[in-house]
C-alpha positions as CSV (number, residue, x, y, z in Angstrom):
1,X,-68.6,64.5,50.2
2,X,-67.5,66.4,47.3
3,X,-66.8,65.2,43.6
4,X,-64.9,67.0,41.1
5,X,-66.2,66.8,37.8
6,X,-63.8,65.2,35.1
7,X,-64.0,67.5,32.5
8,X,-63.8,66.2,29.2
9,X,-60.0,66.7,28.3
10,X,-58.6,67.6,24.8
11,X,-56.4,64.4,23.2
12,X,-52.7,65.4,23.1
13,X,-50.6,65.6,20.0
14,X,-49.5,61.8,20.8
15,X,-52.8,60.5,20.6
16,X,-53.5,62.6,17.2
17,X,-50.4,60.9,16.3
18,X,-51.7,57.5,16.4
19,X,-55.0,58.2,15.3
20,X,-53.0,59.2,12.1
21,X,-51.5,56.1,12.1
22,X,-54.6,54.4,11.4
23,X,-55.3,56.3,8.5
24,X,-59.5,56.0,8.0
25,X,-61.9,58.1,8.3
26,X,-59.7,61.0,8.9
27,X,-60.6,64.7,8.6
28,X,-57.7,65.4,6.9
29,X,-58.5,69.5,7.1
30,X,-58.6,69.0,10.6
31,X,-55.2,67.1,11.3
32,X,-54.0,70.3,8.8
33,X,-54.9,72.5,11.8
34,X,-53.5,70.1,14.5
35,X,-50.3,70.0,12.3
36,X,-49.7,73.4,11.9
37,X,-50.5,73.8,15.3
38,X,-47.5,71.6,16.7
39,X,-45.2,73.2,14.2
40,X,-45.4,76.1,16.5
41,X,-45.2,74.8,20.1
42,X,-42.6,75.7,22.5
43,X,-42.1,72.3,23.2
44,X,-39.8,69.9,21.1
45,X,-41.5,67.1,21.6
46,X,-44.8,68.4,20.1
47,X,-43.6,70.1,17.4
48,X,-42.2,66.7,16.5
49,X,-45.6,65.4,16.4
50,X,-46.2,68.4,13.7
51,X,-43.7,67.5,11.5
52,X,-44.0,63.6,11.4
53,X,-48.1,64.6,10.6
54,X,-47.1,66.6,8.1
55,X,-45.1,63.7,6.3
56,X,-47.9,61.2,7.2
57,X,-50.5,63.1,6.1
58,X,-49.0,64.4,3.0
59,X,-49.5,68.2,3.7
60,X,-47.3,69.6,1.0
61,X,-48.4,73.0,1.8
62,X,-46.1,72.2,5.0
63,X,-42.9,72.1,3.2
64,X,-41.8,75.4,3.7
65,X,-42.2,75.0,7.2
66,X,-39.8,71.8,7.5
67,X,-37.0,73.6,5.1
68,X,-37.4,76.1,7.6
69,X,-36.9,73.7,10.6
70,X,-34.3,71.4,9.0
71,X,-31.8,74.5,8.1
72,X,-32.8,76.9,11.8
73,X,-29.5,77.0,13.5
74,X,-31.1,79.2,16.2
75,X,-28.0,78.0,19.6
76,X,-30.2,76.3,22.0
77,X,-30.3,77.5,25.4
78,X,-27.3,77.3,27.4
79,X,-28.0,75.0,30.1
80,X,-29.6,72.9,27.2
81,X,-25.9,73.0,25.5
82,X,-24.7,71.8,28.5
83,X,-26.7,68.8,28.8
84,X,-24.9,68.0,24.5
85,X,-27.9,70.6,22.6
86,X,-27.0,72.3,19.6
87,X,-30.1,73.9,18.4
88,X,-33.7,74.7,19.0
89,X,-35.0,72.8,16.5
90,X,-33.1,69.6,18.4
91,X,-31.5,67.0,15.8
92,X,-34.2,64.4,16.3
93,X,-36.7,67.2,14.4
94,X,-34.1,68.0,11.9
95,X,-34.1,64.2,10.6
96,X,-37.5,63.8,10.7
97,X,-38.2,67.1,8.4
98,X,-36.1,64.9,6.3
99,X,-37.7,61.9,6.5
100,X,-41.0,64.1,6.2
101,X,-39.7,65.8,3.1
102,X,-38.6,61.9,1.5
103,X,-42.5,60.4,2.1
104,X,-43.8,64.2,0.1
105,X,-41.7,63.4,-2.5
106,X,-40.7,66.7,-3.3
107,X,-37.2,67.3,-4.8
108,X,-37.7,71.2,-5.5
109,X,-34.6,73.7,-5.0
110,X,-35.4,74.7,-2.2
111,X,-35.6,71.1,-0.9
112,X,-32.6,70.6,-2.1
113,X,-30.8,73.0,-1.2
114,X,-31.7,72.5,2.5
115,X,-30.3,68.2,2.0
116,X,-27.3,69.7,1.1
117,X,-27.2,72.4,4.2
118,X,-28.2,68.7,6.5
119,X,-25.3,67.1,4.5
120,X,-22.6,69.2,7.1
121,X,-25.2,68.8,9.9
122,X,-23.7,68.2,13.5
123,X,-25.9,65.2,14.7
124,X,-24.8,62.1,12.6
125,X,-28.4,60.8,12.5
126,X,-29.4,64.0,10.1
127,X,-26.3,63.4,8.1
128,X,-27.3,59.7,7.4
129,X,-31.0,60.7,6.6
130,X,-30.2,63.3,4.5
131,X,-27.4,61.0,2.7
132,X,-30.2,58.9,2.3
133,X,-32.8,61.5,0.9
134,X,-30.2,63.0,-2.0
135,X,-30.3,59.6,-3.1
136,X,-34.1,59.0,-3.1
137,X,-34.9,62.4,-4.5
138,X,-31.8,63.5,-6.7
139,X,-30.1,60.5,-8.0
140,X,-31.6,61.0,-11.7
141,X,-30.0,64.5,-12.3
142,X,-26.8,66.1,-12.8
143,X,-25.7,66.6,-8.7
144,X,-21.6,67.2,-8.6
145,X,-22.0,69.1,-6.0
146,X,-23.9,66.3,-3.7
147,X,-21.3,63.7,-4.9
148,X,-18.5,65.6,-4.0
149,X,-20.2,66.0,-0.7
150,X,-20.7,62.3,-0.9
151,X,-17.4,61.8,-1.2
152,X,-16.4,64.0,1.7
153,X,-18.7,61.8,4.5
154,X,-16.3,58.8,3.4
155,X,-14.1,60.1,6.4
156,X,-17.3,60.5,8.7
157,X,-16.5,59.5,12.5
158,X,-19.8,57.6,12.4
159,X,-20.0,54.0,10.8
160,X,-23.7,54.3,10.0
161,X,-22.8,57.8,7.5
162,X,-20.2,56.0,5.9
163,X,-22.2,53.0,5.6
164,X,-25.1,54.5,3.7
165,X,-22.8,57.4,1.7
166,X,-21.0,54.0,0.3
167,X,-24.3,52.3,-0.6
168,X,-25.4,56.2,-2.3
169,X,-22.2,56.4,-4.5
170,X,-22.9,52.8,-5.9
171,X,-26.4,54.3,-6.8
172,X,-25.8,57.6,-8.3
173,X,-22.4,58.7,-9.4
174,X,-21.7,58.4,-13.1
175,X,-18.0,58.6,-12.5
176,X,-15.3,55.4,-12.1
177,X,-12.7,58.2,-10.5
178,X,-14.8,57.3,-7.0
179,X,-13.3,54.3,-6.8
180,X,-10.1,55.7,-6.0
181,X,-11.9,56.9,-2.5
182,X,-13.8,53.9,-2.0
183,X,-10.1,52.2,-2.1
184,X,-9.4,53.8,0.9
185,X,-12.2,51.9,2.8
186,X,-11.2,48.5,1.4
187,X,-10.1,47.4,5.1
188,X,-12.1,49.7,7.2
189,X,-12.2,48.7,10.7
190,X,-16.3,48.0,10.6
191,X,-16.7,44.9,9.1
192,X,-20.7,46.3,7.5
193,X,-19.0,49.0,5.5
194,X,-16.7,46.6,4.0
195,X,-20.0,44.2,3.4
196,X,-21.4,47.5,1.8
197,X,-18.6,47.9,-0.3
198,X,-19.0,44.6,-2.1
199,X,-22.3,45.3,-2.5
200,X,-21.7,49.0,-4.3
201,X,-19.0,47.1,-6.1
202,X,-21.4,45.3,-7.9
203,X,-23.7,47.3,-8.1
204,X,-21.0,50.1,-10.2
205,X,-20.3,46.9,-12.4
206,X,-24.0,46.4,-13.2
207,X,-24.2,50.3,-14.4
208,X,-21.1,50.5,-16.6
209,X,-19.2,51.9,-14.3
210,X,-16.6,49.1,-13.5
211,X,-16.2,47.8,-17.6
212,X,-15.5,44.3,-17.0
213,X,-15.6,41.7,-14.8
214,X,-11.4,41.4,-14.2
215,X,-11.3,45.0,-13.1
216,X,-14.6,43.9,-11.0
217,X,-13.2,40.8,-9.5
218,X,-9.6,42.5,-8.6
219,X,-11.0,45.4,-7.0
220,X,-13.1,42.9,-5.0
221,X,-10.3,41.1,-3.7
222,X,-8.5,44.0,-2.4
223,X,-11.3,44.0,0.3
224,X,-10.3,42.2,3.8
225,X,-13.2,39.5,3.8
226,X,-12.9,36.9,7.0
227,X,-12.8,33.6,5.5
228,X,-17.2,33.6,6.2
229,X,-17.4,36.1,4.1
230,X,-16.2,35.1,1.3
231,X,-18.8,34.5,-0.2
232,X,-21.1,37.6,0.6
């Protein structure tokens, strides 16, 4: 009888993934090579291995290659846009470039500009990350342009963009001419975004924002609040 040998087999990008996750006694120049390896793959799946490595690992060097990933609007292939694809780079790797780019910390133009780009992105769960990464990375400089974008994702079809776009304005605009938008949300249908808007309420009273506690308190109780709620 006949054996075959088991040959030793190479881990797959899913195992380097959790080894990651452990964090010790890493060859970090290694895991560079794995990383930049997975960027490239044909498959989706492996180059998002790549990028969460990148993130995890910290390999600013990387950046470049997420930009490039989070703003690729290379059409999938058609039976894929069949099946509800957009792109190659599929939406599940365009939000984690983001949250990739948010653990590196870096809030360079480039960077920047490509939050703004994921701002109008097709697949809410990009939208909400990058909502979420203009506010971690830009929130201490002059950025119209993002709050008027802001501003815009009020109207988002998805709950979970307007949720966190609500929480965003309470931490970064400098202007009390947003609460004229935020108005129109004061009995939206989701009962979290009108919990958030409390929340951002007080939050623009703590900044300066709302001046006094009257305009604070009437502005409050122009929100529909369920009795149990009252007291949020």
């Amino acid at each position: 009888m006949f054996f075959r040998r088991n040959k030793e087999s190479r881990p797959s990008p899913y195992s380097r993934l959790k080894e990651a996750e452990k964090l010790s006694d890493l060859n970090k120049e290694e895991f560079k090579t794995y990383a930049r390896e997975y960027l490239q793959s044909e498959k989706w799946k492996i180059r998002n291995v790549g990028v969460k490595l990148v993130g995890m690992l910290t390999f600013k060097e990387m950046i470049p290659e997420l930009i490039k990933m989070l703003t690729d609007r290379t059409p999938a292939k058609f039976l894929n846009r069949l099946l509800g694809g957009d792109f190659v780079q599929v939406g599940f790797i365009r939000r984690n470039c983001i949250r990739s780019l948010v653990t590196l910390k870096e809030s360079n133009k480039a960077v920047r500009e490509a939050l703004y780009k994921a701002l109008d992105d097709p697949y809410w769960e990009v939208r909400a990350e990058a909502v979420n990464a203009v506010t971690k990375l830009f929130s201490k400089e002059n950025q119209s342009d993002i709050e008027k974008k802001l501003i815009e994702l009020l109207c988002d079809k998805k709950f979970e963009v307007v949720l966190l776009t609500v929480e965003s304005l309470g931490s970064i605009t400098g202007d009390r001419g947003v609460l004229k938008h935020l108005r129109k949300l004061y009995f939206h249908p989701n009962q979290k975004v009108r919990q958030m808007l409390v929340k951002t309420l007080h939050n623009l009273f703590a900044r300066g924002i709302i001046p006094d506690k009257k305009e604070l308190t009437n502005e409050l109780n122009q929100i529909f609040i369920p009795g149990s709620m009252q007291n949020f």
